[in-house]
C-alpha positions as CSV (number, residue, x, y, z in Angstrom):
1,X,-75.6,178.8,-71.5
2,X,-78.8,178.4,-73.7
3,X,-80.8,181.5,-71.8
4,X,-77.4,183.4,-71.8
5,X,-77.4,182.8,-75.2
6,X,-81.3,183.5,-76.1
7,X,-81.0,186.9,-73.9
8,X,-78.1,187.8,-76.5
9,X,-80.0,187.0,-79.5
10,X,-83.1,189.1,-77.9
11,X,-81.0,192.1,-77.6
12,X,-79.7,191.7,-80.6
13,X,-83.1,191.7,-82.5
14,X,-84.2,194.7,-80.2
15,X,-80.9,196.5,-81.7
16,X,-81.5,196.0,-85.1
17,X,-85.4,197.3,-84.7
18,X,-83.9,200.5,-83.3
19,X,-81.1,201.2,-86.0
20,X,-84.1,199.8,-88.7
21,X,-86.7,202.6,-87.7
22,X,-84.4,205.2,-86.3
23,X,-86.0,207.5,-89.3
24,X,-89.2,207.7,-87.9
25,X,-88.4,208.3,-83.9
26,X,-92.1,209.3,-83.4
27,X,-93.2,206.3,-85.5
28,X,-95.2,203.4,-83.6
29,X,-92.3,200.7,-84.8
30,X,-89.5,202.9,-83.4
31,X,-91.6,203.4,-79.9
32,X,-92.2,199.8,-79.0
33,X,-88.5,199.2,-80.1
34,X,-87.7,201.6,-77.2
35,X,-90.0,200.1,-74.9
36,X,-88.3,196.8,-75.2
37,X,-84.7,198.2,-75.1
38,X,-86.1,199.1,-71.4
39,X,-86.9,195.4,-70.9
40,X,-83.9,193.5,-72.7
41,X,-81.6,195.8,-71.5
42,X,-82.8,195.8,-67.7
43,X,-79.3,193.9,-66.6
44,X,-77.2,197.3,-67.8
45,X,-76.9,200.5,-65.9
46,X,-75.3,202.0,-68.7
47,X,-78.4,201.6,-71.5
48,X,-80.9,202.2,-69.1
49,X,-79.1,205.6,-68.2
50,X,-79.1,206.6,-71.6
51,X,-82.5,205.4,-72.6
52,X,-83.6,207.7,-70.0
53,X,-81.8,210.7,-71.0
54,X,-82.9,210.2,-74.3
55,X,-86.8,210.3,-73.0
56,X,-85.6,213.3,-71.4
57,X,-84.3,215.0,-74.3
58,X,-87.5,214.3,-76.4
59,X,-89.6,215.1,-73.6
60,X,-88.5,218.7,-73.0
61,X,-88.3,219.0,-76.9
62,X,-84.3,219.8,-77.1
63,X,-84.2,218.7,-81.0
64,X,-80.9,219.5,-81.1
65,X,-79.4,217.2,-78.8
66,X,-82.1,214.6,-79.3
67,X,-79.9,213.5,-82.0
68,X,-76.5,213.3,-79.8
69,X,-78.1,211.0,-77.0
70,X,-80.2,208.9,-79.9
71,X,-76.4,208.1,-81.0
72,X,-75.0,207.4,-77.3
73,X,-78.1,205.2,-76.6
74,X,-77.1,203.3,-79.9
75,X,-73.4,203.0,-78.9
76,X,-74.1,201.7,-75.1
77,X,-76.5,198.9,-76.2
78,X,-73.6,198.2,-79.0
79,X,-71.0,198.1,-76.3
80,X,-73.4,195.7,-73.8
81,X,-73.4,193.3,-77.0
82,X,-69.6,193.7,-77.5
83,X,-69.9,195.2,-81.1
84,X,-67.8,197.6,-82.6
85,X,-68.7,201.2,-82.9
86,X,-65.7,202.7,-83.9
87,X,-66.2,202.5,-87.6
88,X,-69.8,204.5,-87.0
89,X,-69.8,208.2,-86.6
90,X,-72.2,209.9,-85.4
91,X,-73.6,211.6,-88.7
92,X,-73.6,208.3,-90.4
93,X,-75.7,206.4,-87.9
94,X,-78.4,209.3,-87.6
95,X,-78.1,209.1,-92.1
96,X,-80.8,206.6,-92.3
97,X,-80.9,204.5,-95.6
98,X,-84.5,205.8,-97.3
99,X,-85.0,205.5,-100.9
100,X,-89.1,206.2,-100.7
101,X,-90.5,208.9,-102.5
């Protein structure tokens, strides 16, 4: 139960890096974050898929749909955890809280 429980809480803070530096997706912060959605999220065919069509998306530069598989990545490692998504669209996930200027 314990390591059930501590791989929970370790996806859990992995999720809330990615929705905290989602702003800045070529940003150091954000980039680890990924790397370690790859690691925490190694039990679920469904994250991994999307993590890697989100690589491929950034990787062959398609801004436009960069956006699109950012969300579907966020709402997979949401659904793996259980938690609700239907109260977060897609335009307000990728509207970032930033109040620097």
């Amino acid at each position: 139960y314990q390591a059930k429980a501590e791989k929970r809480r370790a996806k859990i803070e992995v999720l809330r890096s990615f929705v905290g530096y989602r702003f800045d997706l070529s940003g150091e912060k954000f980039t680890k974050t990924l790397n370690e959605v790859f690691v925490v999220f190694q039990d679920s065919k469904e994250v991994l898929e999307k993590l890697k069509n989100f690589h491929e998306t950034i990787i062959s530069e398609q801004k436009m749909l960069a956006n699109k598989k950012l969300y579907e990545l966020f709402k997979s490692m949401c659904k793996n955890l259980k938690i609700d998504t239907s109260k977060y669209d897609e335009s307000s996930f990728l509207q970032a809280f930033n109040i620097k200027k």
